[in-house]
N, C-alpha and C positions, 0 to 999 in steps of 0.2 A: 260507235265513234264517240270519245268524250268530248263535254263540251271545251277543251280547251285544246284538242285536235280542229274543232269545228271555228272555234272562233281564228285560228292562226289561220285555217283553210279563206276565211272571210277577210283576213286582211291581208292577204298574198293575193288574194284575186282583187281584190281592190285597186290596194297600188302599183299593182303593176304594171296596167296600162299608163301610169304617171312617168313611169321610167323609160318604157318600149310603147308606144302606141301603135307603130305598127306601119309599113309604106302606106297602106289604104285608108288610114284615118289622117296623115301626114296628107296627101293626097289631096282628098278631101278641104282640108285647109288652106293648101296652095288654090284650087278652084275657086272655092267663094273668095278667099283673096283677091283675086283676077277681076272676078265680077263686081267687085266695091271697087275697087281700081279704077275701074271701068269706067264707074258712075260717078265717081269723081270727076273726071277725065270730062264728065259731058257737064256736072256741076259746075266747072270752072267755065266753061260755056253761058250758064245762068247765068255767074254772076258778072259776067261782061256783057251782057246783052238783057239779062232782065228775064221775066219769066215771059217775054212774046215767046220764047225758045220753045213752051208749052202748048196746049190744046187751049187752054185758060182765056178766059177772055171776059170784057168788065159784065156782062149776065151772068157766065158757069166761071162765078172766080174762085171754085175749088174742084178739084181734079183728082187725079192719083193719089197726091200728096197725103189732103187730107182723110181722101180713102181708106190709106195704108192707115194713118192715125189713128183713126177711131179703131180699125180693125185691131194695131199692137195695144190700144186700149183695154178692147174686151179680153185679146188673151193675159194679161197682166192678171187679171182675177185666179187666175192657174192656182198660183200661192198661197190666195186665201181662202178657197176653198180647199184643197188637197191637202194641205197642212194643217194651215190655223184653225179650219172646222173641226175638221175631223179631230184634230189633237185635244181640242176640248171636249168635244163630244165622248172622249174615253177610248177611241179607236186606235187599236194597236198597228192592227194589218196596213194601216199608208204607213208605216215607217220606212222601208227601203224607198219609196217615191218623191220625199218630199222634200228631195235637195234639186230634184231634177224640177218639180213643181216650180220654187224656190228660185230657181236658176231664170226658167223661163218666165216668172213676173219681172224680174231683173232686168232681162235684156229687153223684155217686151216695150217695157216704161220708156229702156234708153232706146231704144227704136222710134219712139211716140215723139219722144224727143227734138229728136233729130229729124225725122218729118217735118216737124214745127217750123224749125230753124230753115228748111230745105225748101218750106212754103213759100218762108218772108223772101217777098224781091228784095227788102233790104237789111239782109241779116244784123249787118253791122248798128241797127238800129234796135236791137232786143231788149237791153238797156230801159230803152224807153217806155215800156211796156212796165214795168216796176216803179219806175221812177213817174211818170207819169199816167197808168194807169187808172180807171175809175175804178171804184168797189163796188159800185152798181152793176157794172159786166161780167155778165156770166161768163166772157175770156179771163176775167181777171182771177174769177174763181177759179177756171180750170188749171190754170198757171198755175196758180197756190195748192189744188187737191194733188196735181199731180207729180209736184215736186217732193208733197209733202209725202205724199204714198210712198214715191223712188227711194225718200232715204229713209222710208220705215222698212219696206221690204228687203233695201240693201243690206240693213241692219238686222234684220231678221232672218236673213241668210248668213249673215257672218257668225252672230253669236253661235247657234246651235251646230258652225265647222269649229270651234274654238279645238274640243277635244280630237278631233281627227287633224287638224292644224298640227295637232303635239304628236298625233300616233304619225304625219308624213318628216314632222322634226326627227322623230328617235327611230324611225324605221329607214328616211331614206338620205343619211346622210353620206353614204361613202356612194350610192346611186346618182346622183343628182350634183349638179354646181355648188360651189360656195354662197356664189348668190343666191338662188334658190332656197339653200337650206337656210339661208338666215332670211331670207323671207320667209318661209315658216316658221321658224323659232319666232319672229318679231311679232307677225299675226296670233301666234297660240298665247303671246300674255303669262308664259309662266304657269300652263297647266299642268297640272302634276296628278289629275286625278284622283285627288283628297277627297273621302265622303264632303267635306263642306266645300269644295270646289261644284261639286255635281249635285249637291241639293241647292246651292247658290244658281247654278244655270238653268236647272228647270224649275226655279223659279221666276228668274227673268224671260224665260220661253213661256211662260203660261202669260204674264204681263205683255210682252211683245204679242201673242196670240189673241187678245182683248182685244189692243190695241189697234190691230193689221185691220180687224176685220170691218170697223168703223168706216176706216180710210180708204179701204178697198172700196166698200159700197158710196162711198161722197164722190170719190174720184169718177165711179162712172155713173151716177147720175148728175153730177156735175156737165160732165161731156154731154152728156142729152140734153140737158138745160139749154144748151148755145143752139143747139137746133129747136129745143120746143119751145124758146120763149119768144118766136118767131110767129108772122102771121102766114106763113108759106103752107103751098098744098104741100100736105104728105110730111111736114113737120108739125103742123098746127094740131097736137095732140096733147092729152095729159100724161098718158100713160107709158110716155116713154122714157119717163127713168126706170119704176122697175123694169118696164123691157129690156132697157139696157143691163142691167146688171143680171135678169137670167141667160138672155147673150152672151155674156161674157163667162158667168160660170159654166155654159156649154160649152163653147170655141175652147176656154181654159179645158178644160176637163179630156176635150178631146186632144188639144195639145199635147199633154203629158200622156195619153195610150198612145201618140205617136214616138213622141221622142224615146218614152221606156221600150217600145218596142225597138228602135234601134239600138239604143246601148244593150238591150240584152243582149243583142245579136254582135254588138263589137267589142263588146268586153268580154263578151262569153258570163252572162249574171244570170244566166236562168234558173238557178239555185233561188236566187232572191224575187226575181221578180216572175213569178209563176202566173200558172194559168188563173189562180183565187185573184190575184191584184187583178189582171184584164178583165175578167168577170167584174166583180164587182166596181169595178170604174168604170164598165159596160153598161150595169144596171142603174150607173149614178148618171150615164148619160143618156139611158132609158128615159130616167127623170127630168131630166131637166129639158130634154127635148121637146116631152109631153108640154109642159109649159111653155115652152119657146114658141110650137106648134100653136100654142092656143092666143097667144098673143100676137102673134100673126094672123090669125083668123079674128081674133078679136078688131085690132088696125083692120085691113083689108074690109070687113065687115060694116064697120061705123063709118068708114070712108065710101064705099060703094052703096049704101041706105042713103045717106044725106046726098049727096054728091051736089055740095056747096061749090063753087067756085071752078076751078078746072079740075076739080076732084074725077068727073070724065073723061075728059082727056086722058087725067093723069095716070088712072087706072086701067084704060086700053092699053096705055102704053106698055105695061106689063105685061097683058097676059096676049097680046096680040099686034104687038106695036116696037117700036127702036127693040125698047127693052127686053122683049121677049126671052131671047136666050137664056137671059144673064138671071131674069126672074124663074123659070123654069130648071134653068141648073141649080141655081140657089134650091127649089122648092122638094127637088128631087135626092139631093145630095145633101141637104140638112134634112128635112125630116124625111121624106118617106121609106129612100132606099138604108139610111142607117137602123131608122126603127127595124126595119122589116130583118136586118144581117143580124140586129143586138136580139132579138126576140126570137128568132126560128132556130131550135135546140142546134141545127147539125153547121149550122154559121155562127156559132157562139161560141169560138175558141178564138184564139191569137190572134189567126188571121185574120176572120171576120172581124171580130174589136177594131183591129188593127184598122184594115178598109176602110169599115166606120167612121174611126177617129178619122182618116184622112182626106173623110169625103164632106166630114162638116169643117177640118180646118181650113178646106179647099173654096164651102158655098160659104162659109159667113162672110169670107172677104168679097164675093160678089154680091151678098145681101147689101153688106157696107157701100158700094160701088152704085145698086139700084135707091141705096138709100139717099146720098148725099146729091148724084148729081141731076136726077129729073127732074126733083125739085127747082132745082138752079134753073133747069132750059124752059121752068115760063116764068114769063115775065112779074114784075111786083107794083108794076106802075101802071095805072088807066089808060095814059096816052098809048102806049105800044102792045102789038098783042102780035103773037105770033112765038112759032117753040125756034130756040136756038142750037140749036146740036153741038155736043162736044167731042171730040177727036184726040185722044191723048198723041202726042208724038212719040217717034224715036228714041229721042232724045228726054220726054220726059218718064218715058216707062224705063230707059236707062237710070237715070239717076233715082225713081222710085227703087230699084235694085239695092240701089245704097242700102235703104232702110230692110229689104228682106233680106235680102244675104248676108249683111251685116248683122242683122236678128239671130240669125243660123248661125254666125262665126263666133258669137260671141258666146254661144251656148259651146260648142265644139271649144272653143282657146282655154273655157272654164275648166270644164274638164279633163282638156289636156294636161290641167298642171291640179287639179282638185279633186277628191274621190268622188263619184256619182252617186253615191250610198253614204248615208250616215253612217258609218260603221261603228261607234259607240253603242248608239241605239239598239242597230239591228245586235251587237255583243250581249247587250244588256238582257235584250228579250230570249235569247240563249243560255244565258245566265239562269234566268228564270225558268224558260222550260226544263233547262234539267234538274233545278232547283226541285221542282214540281216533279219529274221522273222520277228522281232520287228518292222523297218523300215517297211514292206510290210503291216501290220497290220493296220498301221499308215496309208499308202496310201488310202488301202481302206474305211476306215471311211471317 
């Protein structure tokens, strides 16, 4: 097959899900629609009646909400590690993964977002928060890191579609609406694929790639900061920025084996995304597990030796106590049972990867859950003592939906109208391998 049977093969399979997606991925979107609908539906609830509507109360005055938060926090890091790293580091092979990477920092951020807003009893009041915030507040930081991150990484996802922008202008105009297509022509900027067009873009991808990864790492030690600059049991530590940020490049890491695992499955890409990409994002999550793992034994450790303050208590509560469950799923389904599927040779394909990724996208958001709210149920004051238990409602694990499903819809809407694959890229790197074939061919003769 030459490489310019191979490359039209890569953008026929590309866009064509753009054109035809198909009843079961239409499907799909109709559902989580529903489910945001939903959450709306009970949101407008809040806001006539305030967050009593919640579990929340003035001890555990964070809940679900900021649960979900912190959790779209750490998977936001998705982007810059699967991309921004590796693209610097010289690594060719994350090419097909790093719009889906890309995608889900994106949506993660506006999910964070939205949480935020979903917290405030009074939203209408956000305003305020800028306008009259202290610089001294680590809220005030996180405001600033994570606005700033959302429009580098939005930005870092658009440039590097610029040239697939132009191949969906010139390939699917008699496919597609008039609106559409001039939304693509508007977005591609007049790409024409000029050498100085494409040495001009990946020069600004390598700048943007400096860039992301700064902001990536401020943003979530940032967010740690609002919890460790606190005299609370189970926040009162140093070490939880970088915790946070290898958090996050795990939960990220396993994010992207889940999601590539389903678009291969719905677009039919397993030409691109092969069993090498799951391996090796299998063995990246080998790694970063190992550290996740030890930084958990580390906390747990230094808290359980001192056991300062209800540091006792607090740490029954986990392994034998309210929390138990939720500390035991978290302990089993981040580290132990994914190490064990990523490491034993005959569980170390697809599936397994696969499993893996879905069993720490599954425990981080319950780490997150034992993280934010036991702390809250003791007390911070000498006069009162006694634990206060929280109970999320109906009504607010509904409207927390808002922010998951809406996470999901937005990954799924992106795609419906945008390639999954850089397909320039992956051309490029085709280009070259047969560049390289041809050469060998040559020799031997």
């Amino acid at each position: 097959m030459t490489n310019n049977k191979r490359s039209n093969e890569l953008v026929n399979k590309t866009l064509a899900p753009l054109v035809k997606p198909g009843l079961g991925y239409n499907l799909v979107l109709a559902v989580l629609a529903v489910i945001v609908l939903v959450g709306i539906f009970s949101y407008t609830g809040q806001l006539r009646q305030g967050l009593s509507v919640t579990g929340m109360q003035n001890q555990v005055f964070w809940g679900l909400y900021i649960t979900t938060f912190v959790y779209f926090i750490g998977i936001s890091l998705a982007g810059t590690l699967v991309s921004a790293v590796l693209r610097l580091s010289g690594q060719h092979w994350q090419a097909p993964i790093t719009r889906i990477a890309e995608v889900i920092t994106g949506s993660a951020l506006i999910g964070a977002l939205l949480m935020i807003v979903i917290d405030m009893g009074r939203p209408e009041r956000l305003l305020n928060v800028f306008i009259y915030g202290r610089i001294q507040s680590p809220l005030l930081w996180d405001v600033i890191a994570v606005n700033t991150y959302l429009f580098g990484s939005l930005l870092y996802l658009y440039i590097p579609m610029i040239p697939d922008l132009a191949l969906c202008r010139d390939r699917l105009e008699k496919s597609v609406s008039s609106t559409r297509h001039k939304i693509y022509s508007m977005l591609a900027l007049g790409w024409q694929n000029t050498p100085e067009q494409k040495e001009r873009l990946e020069n600004v991808i390598k700048i943007m790639s400096v860039v992301i990864i700064p902001a990536g790492i401020a943003v979530h030690s940032v967010t740690a900061w609002i919890f460790g600059m606190t005299l609370r049991s189970g926040w009162d530590s140093t070490i939880l920025a970088p915790y946070f940020v290898v958090s996050a490049f795990f939960s990220g890491v396993a994010m992207v084996i889940v999601a590539m695992a389903i678009y291969r499955k719905a677009f039919g890409l397993e030409q691109y995304f092969t069993v090498e990409h799951f391996k090796k994002l299998g063995w990246l999550l080998v790694a970063m597990g190992l550290v996740y793992g030890y930084f958990n034994f580390a906390e747990l450790l230094t808290e359980g030796y001192k056991l300062k303050g209800h540091e006792q208590e607090f740490l029954s509560m986990f392994f034998t106590g309210q929390f138990a469950p939720h500390f035991w799923l978290f302990f089993l389904s981040n580290v132990l049972i994914p190490l064990f599927l990523l490491s034993w040779s005959k569980t170390r394909n697809i599936t397994g990867i696969t499993v893996a990724g879905l069993l720490v996208v599954i425990g981080v958001w319950f780490k997150r859950y034992i993280f934010v709210i036991p702390t809250l149920s003791f007390p911070n004051t000498p006069t009162y003592y006694g634990f206060t238990p929280y109970s999320p409602t109906l009504q607010e694990i509904s409207i927390t939906m808002i922010g998951m499903a809406g996470f999901v819809l937005l990954i799924a809407l992106f795609f419906r109208f945008f390639p999954a694959i850089p397909v320039w890229e992956i051309a490029d790197d085709l280009d070259k391998d047969s560049t390289i074939s041809h050469i060998n061919s040559l020799r031997v003769r």
